[in-house]
Wavefront OBJ file of the C-alpha trace (Angstrom):
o trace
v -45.938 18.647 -65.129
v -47.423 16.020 -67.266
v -45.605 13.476 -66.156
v -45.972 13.749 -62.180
v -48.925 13.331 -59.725
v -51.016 16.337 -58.605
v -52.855 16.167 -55.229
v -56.094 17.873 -54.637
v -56.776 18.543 -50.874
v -59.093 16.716 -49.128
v -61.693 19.213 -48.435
v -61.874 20.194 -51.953
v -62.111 16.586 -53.386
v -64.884 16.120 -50.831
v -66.428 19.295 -51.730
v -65.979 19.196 -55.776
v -67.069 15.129 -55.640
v -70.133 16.096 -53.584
v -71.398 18.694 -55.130
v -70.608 17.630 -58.936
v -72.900 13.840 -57.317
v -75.585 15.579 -56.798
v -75.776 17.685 -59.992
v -75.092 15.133 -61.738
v -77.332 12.329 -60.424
v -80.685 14.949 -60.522
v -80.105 16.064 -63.897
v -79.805 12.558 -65.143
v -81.881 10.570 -63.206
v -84.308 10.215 -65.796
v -81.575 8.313 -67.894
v -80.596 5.911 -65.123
v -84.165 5.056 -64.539
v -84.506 4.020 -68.020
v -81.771 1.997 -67.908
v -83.047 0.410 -64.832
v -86.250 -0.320 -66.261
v -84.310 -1.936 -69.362
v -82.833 -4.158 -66.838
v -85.927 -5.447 -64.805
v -86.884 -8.789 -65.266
v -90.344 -7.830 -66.076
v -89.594 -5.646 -69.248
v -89.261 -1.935 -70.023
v -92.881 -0.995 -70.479
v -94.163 -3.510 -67.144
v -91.509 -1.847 -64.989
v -92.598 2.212 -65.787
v -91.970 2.528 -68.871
v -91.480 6.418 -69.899
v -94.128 7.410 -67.191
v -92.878 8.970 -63.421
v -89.022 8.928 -64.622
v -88.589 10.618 -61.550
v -89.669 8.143 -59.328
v -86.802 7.153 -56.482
v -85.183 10.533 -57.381
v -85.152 12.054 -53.715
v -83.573 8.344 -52.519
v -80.756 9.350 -55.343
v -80.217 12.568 -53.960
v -79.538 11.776 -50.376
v -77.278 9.204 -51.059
v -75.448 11.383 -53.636
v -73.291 14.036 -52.101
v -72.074 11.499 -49.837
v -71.333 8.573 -52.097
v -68.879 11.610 -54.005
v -67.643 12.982 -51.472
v -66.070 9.461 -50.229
v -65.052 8.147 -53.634
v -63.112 11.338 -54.862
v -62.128 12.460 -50.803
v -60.494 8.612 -50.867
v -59.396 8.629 -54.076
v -57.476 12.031 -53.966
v -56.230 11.216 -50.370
v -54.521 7.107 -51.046
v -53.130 8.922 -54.502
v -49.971 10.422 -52.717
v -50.131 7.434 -50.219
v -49.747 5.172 -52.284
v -47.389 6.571 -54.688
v -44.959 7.226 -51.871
v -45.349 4.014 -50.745
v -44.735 2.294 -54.026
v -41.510 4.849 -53.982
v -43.704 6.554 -57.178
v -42.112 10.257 -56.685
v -41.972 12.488 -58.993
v -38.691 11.452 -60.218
v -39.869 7.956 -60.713
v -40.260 6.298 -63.541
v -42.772 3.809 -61.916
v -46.324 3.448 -63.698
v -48.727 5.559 -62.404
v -51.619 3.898 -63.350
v -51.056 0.780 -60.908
v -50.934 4.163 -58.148
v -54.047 5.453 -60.225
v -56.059 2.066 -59.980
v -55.097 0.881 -56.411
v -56.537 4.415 -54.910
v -59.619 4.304 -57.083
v -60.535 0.617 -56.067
v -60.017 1.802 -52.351
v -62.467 4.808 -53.209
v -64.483 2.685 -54.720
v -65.149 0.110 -51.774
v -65.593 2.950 -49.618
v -68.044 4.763 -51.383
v -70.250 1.594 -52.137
v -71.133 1.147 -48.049
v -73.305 4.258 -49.059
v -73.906 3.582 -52.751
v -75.287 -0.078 -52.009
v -77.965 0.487 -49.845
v -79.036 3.968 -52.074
v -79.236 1.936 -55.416
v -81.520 -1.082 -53.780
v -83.862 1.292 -52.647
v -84.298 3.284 -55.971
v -84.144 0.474 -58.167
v -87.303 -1.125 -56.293
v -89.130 2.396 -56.883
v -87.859 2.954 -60.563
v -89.370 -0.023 -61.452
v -92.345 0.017 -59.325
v -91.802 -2.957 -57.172
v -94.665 -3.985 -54.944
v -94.845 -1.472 -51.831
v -92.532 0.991 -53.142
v -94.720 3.942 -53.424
v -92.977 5.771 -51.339
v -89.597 6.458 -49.859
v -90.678 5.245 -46.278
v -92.466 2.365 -47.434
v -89.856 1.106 -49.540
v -87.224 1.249 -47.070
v -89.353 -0.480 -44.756
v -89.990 -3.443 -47.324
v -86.441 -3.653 -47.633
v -85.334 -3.913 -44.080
v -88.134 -6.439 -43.498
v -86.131 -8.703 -46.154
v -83.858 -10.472 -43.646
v -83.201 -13.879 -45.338
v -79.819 -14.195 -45.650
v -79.175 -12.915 -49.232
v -77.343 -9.375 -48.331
v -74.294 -8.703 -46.086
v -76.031 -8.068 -42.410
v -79.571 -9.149 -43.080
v -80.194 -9.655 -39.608
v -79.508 -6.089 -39.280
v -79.739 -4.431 -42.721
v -82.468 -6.522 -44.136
v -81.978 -6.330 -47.525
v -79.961 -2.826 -47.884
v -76.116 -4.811 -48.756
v -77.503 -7.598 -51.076
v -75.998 -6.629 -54.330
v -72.984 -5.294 -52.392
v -70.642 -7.287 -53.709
v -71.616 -7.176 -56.804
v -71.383 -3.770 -56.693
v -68.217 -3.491 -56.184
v -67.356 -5.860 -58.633
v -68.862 -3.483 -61.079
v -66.859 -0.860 -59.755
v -63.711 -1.716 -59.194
v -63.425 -2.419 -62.822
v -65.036 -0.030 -63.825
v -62.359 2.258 -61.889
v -59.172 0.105 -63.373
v -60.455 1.006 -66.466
v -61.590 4.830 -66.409
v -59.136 6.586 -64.600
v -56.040 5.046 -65.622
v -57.253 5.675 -69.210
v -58.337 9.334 -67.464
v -55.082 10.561 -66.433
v -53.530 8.627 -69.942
v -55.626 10.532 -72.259
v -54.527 13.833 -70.291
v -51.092 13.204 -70.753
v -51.147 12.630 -74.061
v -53.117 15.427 -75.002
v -50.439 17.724 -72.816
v -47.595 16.012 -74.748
v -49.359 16.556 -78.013
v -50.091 20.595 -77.231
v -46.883 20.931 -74.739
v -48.745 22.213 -71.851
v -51.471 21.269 -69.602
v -55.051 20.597 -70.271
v -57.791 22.976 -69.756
v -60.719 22.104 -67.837
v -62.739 21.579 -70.697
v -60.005 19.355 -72.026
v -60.022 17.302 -68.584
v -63.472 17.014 -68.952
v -63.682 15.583 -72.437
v -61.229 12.816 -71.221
v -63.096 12.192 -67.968
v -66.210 11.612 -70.583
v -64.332 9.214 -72.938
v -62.502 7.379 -70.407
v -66.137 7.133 -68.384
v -68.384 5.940 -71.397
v -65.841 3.221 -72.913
v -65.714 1.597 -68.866
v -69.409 2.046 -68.577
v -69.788 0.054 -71.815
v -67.576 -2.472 -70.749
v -69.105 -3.092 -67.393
v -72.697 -3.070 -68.353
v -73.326 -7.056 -68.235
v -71.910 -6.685 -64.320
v -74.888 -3.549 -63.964
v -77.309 -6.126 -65.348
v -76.390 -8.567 -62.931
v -76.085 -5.961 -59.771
v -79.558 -4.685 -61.265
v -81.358 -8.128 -61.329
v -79.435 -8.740 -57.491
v -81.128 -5.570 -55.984
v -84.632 -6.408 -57.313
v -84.429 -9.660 -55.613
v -86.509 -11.867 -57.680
v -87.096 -12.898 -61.416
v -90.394 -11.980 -63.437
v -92.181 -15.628 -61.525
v -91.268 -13.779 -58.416
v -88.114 -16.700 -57.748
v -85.425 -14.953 -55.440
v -81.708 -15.175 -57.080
v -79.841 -16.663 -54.733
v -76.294 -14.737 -55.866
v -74.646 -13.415 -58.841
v -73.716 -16.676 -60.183
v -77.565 -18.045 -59.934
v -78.354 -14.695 -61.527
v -75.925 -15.202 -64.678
v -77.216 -18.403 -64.804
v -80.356 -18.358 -65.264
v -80.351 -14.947 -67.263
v -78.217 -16.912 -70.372
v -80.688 -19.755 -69.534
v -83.978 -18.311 -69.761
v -83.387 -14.699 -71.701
v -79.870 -15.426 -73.998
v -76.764 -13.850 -73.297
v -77.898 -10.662 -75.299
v -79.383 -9.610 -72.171
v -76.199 -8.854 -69.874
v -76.251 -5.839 -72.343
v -79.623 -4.615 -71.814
v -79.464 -0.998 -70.982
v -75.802 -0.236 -72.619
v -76.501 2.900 -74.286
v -78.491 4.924 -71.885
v -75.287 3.287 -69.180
v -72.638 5.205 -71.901
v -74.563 8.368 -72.241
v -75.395 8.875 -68.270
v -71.612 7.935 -67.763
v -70.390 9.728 -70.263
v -72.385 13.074 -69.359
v -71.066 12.522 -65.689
v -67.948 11.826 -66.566
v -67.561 15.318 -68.380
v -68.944 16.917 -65.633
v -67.417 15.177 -62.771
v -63.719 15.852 -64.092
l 1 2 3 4 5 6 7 8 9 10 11 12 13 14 15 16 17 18 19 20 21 22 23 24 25 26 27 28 29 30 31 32 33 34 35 36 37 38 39 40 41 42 43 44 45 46 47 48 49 50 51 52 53 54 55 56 57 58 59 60 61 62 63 64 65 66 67 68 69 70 71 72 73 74 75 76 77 78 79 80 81 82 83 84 85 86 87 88 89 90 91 92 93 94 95 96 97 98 99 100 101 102 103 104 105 106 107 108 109 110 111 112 113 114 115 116 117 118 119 120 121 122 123 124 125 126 127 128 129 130 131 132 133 134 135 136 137 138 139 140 141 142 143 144 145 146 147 148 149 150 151 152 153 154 155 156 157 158 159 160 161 162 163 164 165 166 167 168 169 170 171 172 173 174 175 176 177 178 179 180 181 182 183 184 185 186 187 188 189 190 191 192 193 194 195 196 197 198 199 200 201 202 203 204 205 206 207 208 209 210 211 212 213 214 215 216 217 218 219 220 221 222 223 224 225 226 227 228 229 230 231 232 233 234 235 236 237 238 239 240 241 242 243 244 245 246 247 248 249 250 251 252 253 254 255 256 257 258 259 260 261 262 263 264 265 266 267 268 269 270 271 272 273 274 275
Protein backbone atom coordinates (compact mmCIF):
# COMPACT_ATOMS: atom_id res chain seq x y z
CA UNK A 1 0.00 0.00 0.00
CA UNK A 2 2.94 2.23 0.24
CA UNK A 3 3.47 2.60 -3.01
CA UNK A 4 -0.13 3.63 -4.42
CA UNK A 5 -2.42 6.70 -3.95
CA UNK A 6 -5.13 6.77 -1.25
CA UNK A 7 -8.19 9.05 -1.74
CA UNK A 8 -9.96 10.65 1.10
CA UNK A 9 -13.61 11.63 0.24
CA UNK A 10 -14.51 14.90 -0.26
CA UNK A 11 -16.68 15.56 2.63
CA UNK A 12 -14.15 14.32 4.97
CA UNK A 13 -11.17 16.33 3.49
CA UNK A 14 -13.50 19.32 3.77
CA UNK A 15 -14.49 18.40 7.15
CA UNK A 16 -10.90 17.20 8.65
CA UNK A 17 -9.15 20.50 6.70
CA UNK A 18 -11.79 22.74 8.30
CA UNK A 19 -11.91 21.81 11.44
CA UNK A 20 -8.00 20.97 12.00
CA UNK A 21 -7.83 25.37 10.31
CA UNK A 22 -9.47 26.51 12.85
CA UNK A 23 -7.79 24.67 15.76
CA UNK A 24 -4.94 25.27 14.51
CA UNK A 25 -4.98 28.97 13.55
CA UNK A 26 -6.61 29.96 17.35
CA UNK A 27 -4.18 28.08 19.23
CA UNK A 28 -1.35 29.66 17.39
CA UNK A 29 -2.30 32.89 16.55
CA UNK A 30 -0.21 34.38 19.03
CA UNK A 31 2.88 32.94 17.07
CA UNK A 32 1.81 34.25 13.67
CA UNK A 33 1.27 37.64 15.11
CA UNK A 34 4.73 37.73 16.25
CA UNK A 35 5.98 36.86 13.21
CA UNK A 36 3.95 39.49 11.60
CA UNK A 37 5.13 42.06 13.80
CA UNK A 38 8.84 40.84 12.97
CA UNK A 39 7.95 41.60 9.49
CA UNK A 40 6.44 45.21 9.69
CA UNK A 41 8.36 47.84 8.39
CA UNK A 42 8.14 49.74 11.53
CA UNK A 43 9.89 47.14 13.89
CA UNK A 44 8.77 44.49 16.38
CA UNK A 45 8.24 46.60 19.45
CA UNK A 46 6.44 49.85 17.15
CA UNK A 47 4.11 47.31 15.55
CA UNK A 48 2.66 45.54 19.16
CA UNK A 49 5.24 44.16 20.37
CA UNK A 50 4.27 41.22 22.99
CA UNK A 51 1.11 43.28 24.05
CA UNK A 52 -2.74 42.25 22.53
CA UNK A 53 -1.19 39.03 20.64
CA UNK A 54 -4.61 38.39 20.03
CA UNK A 55 -5.45 41.21 18.13
CA UNK A 56 -7.04 40.24 14.42
CA UNK A 57 -7.72 36.77 15.95
CA UNK A 58 -11.62 36.67 15.22
CA UNK A 59 -10.62 37.95 11.34
CA UNK A 60 -8.32 34.54 11.50
CA UNK A 61 -11.03 32.52 12.56
CA UNK A 62 -13.64 33.28 10.00
CA UNK A 63 -11.49 32.93 7.27
CA UNK A 64 -10.11 29.63 8.67
CA UNK A 65 -12.46 26.74 8.30
CA UNK A 66 -13.01 27.84 4.90
CA UNK A 67 -9.52 28.50 3.62
CA UNK A 68 -9.06 24.37 4.87
CA UNK A 69 -11.76 23.17 3.81
CA UNK A 70 -10.89 24.35 0.03
CA UNK A 71 -7.18 23.58 0.11
CA UNK A 72 -7.45 19.90 1.47
CA UNK A 73 -11.37 19.40 -0.29
CA UNK A 74 -9.21 20.43 -3.71
CA UNK A 75 -6.31 18.85 -2.93
CA UNK A 76 -7.83 15.36 -2.03
CA UNK A 77 -10.37 15.71 -4.97
CA UNK A 78 -7.54 16.70 -8.33
CA UNK A 79 -5.28 13.76 -6.48
CA UNK A 80 -7.15 10.84 -8.32
CA UNK A 81 -7.85 13.32 -11.25
CA UNK A 82 -4.91 13.91 -11.98
CA UNK A 83 -3.23 10.71 -11.48
CA UNK A 84 -5.66 9.09 -13.87
CA UNK A 85 -5.10 11.57 -16.17
CA UNK A 86 -1.35 11.38 -16.15
CA UNK A 87 -2.23 7.39 -16.57
CA UNK A 88 -0.60 7.33 -12.67
CA UNK A 89 -2.64 4.00 -11.55
CA UNK A 90 -1.74 2.03 -9.17
CA UNK A 91 0.25 -0.15 -11.33
CA UNK A 92 2.25 2.74 -12.57
CA UNK A 93 5.45 3.39 -12.09
CA UNK A 94 4.95 7.17 -12.83
CA UNK A 95 6.20 9.71 -10.02
CA UNK A 96 3.74 10.59 -7.77
CA UNK A 97 5.00 13.59 -6.57
CA UNK A 98 4.51 15.58 -10.01
CA UNK A 99 0.48 14.09 -9.20
CA UNK A 100 1.23 15.24 -5.49
CA UNK A 101 2.43 18.87 -6.48
CA UNK A 102 0.07 19.65 -9.46
CA UNK A 103 -3.15 18.98 -7.00
CA UNK A 104 -1.62 20.92 -4.15
CA UNK A 105 -0.80 24.06 -6.37
CA UNK A 106 -4.51 23.80 -7.64
CA UNK A 107 -5.57 23.69 -3.81
CA UNK A 108 -3.48 26.17 -3.20
CA UNK A 109 -4.84 28.89 -5.76
CA UNK A 110 -8.15 28.02 -4.66
CA UNK A 111 -7.84 28.42 -1.18
CA UNK A 112 -5.91 31.84 -1.45
CA UNK A 113 -9.32 33.71 -3.05
CA UNK A 114 -10.27 33.29 0.74
CA UNK A 115 -6.83 33.32 2.37
CA UNK A 116 -5.85 36.74 0.59
CA UNK A 117 -8.33 38.95 1.64
CA UNK A 118 -8.27 37.18 5.53
CA UNK A 119 -4.41 37.79 5.89
CA UNK A 120 -4.63 41.72 4.67
CA UNK A 121 -7.08 42.36 7.12
CA UNK A 122 -5.25 40.75 10.17
CA UNK A 123 -1.96 41.81 9.29
CA UNK A 124 -3.19 45.62 9.41
CA UNK A 125 -4.65 44.78 13.05
CA UNK A 126 -1.60 42.64 14.28
CA UNK A 127 0.44 45.38 13.75
CA UNK A 128 -1.79 48.12 14.67
CA UNK A 129 -2.11 49.97 11.47
CA UNK A 130 -3.89 53.30 11.60
CA UNK A 131 -7.83 52.64 11.89
CA UNK A 132 -7.62 49.09 12.59
CA UNK A 133 -9.11 48.94 15.96
CA UNK A 134 -11.58 46.98 15.07
CA UNK A 135 -12.76 44.31 12.71
CA UNK A 136 -15.38 46.68 10.99
CA UNK A 137 -13.20 49.52 10.82
CA UNK A 138 -10.43 47.78 9.35
CA UNK A 139 -12.29 46.24 6.66
CA UNK A 140 -13.70 49.43 5.85
CA UNK A 141 -10.11 51.11 5.55
CA UNK A 142 -9.29 48.44 3.33
CA UNK A 143 -12.08 48.55 0.85
CA UNK A 144 -11.69 52.35 0.75
CA UNK A 145 -8.03 51.56 -0.73
CA UNK A 146 -9.03 51.44 -4.42
CA UNK A 147 -5.81 52.59 -6.21
CA UNK A 148 -4.95 50.11 -8.39
CA UNK A 149 -2.42 48.03 -6.35
CA UNK A 150 -4.70 44.71 -5.67
CA UNK A 151 -6.57 42.48 -8.18
CA UNK A 152 -10.27 44.27 -8.37
CA UNK A 153 -9.62 47.49 -6.53
CA UNK A 154 -12.44 49.06 -8.04
CA UNK A 155 -14.39 46.47 -6.36
CA UNK A 156 -12.27 44.87 -3.60
CA UNK A 157 -10.37 47.90 -2.57
CA UNK A 158 -7.49 46.64 -1.21
CA UNK A 159 -8.65 42.91 -0.10
CA UNK A 160 -6.42 40.94 -3.37
CA UNK A 161 -3.23 43.15 -3.20
CA UNK A 162 -0.72 40.67 -2.05
CA UNK A 163 -2.65 38.00 -3.98
CA UNK A 164 -0.24 37.09 -6.11
CA UNK A 165 2.25 37.07 -4.02
CA UNK A 166 0.51 34.88 -2.06
CA UNK A 167 0.34 32.40 -4.10
CA UNK A 168 3.72 32.59 -5.02
CA UNK A 169 4.46 31.77 -1.46
CA UNK A 170 2.29 28.97 -1.66
CA UNK A 171 2.63 27.19 -4.43
CA UNK A 172 6.14 26.56 -3.40
CA UNK A 173 5.62 26.14 -0.43
CA UNK A 174 3.17 23.16 -1.54
CA UNK A 175 5.92 21.66 -4.22
CA UNK A 176 7.97 21.40 -1.44
CA UNK A 177 5.89 20.00 1.66
CA UNK A 178 3.79 17.48 0.41
CA UNK A 179 5.82 15.79 -2.04
CA UNK A 180 8.45 15.53 0.75
CA UNK A 181 5.00 14.57 2.95
CA UNK A 182 3.93 11.57 1.21
CA UNK A 183 8.10 10.73 0.62
CA UNK A 184 8.89 10.68 4.19
CA UNK A 185 5.71 8.31 4.69
CA UNK A 186 6.86 5.94 2.35
CA UNK A 187 9.98 5.57 3.53
CA UNK A 188 9.16 5.20 6.96
CA UNK A 189 6.49 2.26 5.74
CA UNK A 190 9.36 0.66 3.75
CA UNK A 191 11.68 0.95 6.69
CA UNK A 192 8.92 -0.73 9.35
CA UNK A 193 7.03 -2.83 6.41
CA UNK A 194 3.67 -1.51 7.08
CA UNK A 195 1.85 1.67 7.16
CA UNK A 196 2.29 4.67 9.29
CA UNK A 197 0.33 5.47 12.27
CA UNK A 198 -1.27 8.67 12.69
CA UNK A 199 1.19 9.89 14.92
CA UNK A 200 3.78 8.82 12.41
CA UNK A 201 1.82 10.84 9.55
CA UNK A 202 1.84 13.58 11.70
CA UNK A 203 5.52 13.80 12.52
CA UNK A 204 6.15 13.85 8.68
CA UNK A 205 3.42 16.40 7.97
CA UNK A 206 5.55 18.54 10.75
CA UNK A 207 9.00 18.00 9.13
CA UNK A 208 7.96 18.27 5.67
CA UNK A 209 5.87 21.67 6.87
CA UNK A 210 8.77 23.42 8.89
CA UNK A 211 11.74 22.75 6.27
CA UNK A 212 9.07 24.55 3.32
CA UNK A 213 8.12 27.18 5.79
CA UNK A 214 11.84 27.93 6.24
CA UNK A 215 12.45 27.98 2.78
CA UNK A 216 9.67 30.29 1.81
CA UNK A 217 10.03 32.82 4.52
CA UNK A 218 11.81 35.71 2.34
CA UNK A 219 8.44 35.29 -0.10
CA UNK A 220 6.20 35.79 3.59
CA UNK A 221 8.35 38.87 4.11
CA UNK A 222 7.59 40.18 0.89
CA UNK A 223 3.63 39.10 0.91
CA UNK A 224 3.84 40.67 4.57
CA UNK A 225 5.36 44.10 3.55
CA UNK A 226 2.60 43.86 0.21
CA UNK A 227 -0.47 43.61 2.59
CA UNK A 228 0.63 46.50 4.86
CA UNK A 229 0.80 48.67 1.90
CA UNK A 230 3.40 51.12 2.75
CA UNK A 231 7.04 51.34 4.17
CA UNK A 232 7.91 52.87 7.74
CA UNK A 233 7.83 56.86 5.68
CA UNK A 234 4.36 55.76 4.86
CA UNK A 235 5.63 55.23 0.74
CA UNK A 236 3.13 52.64 -0.90
CA UNK A 237 5.13 49.55 -2.62
CA UNK A 238 4.08 49.54 -5.80
CA UNK A 239 4.56 45.40 -6.29
CA UNK A 240 6.68 42.67 -5.13
CA UNK A 241 9.56 43.60 -7.17
CA UNK A 242 9.53 47.43 -5.73
CA UNK A 243 9.15 45.67 -2.39
CA UNK A 244 12.42 43.39 -2.80
CA UNK A 245 13.94 46.27 -3.96
CA UNK A 246 13.91 48.55 -1.75
CA UNK A 247 13.95 46.05 1.31
CA UNK A 248 17.87 44.88 0.15
CA UNK A 249 18.23 48.67 -0.48
CA UNK A 250 17.29 50.29 2.60
CA UNK A 251 17.26 47.23 5.39
CA UNK A 252 20.05 44.44 3.77
CA UNK A 253 19.07 41.27 2.50
CA UNK A 254 19.08 39.78 6.14
CA UNK A 255 15.67 41.00 6.31
CA UNK A 256 13.73 38.62 3.75
CA UNK A 257 14.37 36.30 6.81
CA UNK A 258 12.88 38.28 9.46
CA UNK A 259 10.40 36.18 11.27
CA UNK A 260 11.90 32.54 10.20
CA UNK A 261 11.70 30.82 13.38
CA UNK A 262 8.38 31.69 14.81
CA UNK A 263 7.28 30.82 10.54
CA UNK A 264 9.01 27.02 11.33
CA UNK A 265 7.50 26.53 14.69
CA UNK A 266 3.73 27.77 13.72
CA UNK A 267 4.24 25.54 10.52
CA UNK A 268 5.67 22.96 12.03
CA UNK A 269 2.98 22.69 14.98
CA UNK A 270 0.27 22.85 12.14
CA UNK A 271 1.76 20.67 10.14
CA UNK A 272 1.66 17.87 12.93
CA UNK A 273 -1.67 18.60 13.56
CA UNK A 274 -3.08 19.12 10.20
CA UNK A 275 -1.80 15.57 8.91
Amino acid sequence: MSAQERHTPFLASLLAGGLAGISVDLTLFPIDTVKTRLQSPHGFLAAGGFREVYRGVRVAAAGSAPCAALFFGTYETMKPIIAELRGANEDSSSNPAVTHMTAASIGEAAACLVRGPTEVVKSKMQTNAVGSSTVSSTLKMVLSEKDGRGFGSGVFGGLYRGYGITLMREVPFAFIQFPMYERFKIEWEKMQGHDTSPLQAATCGSFAGGIAGAVTTPLDVIKTRLMLGSDKAGVPYKGARDVVERLVNEEGSSVLLKGLQPRVVWISIGGFVFF
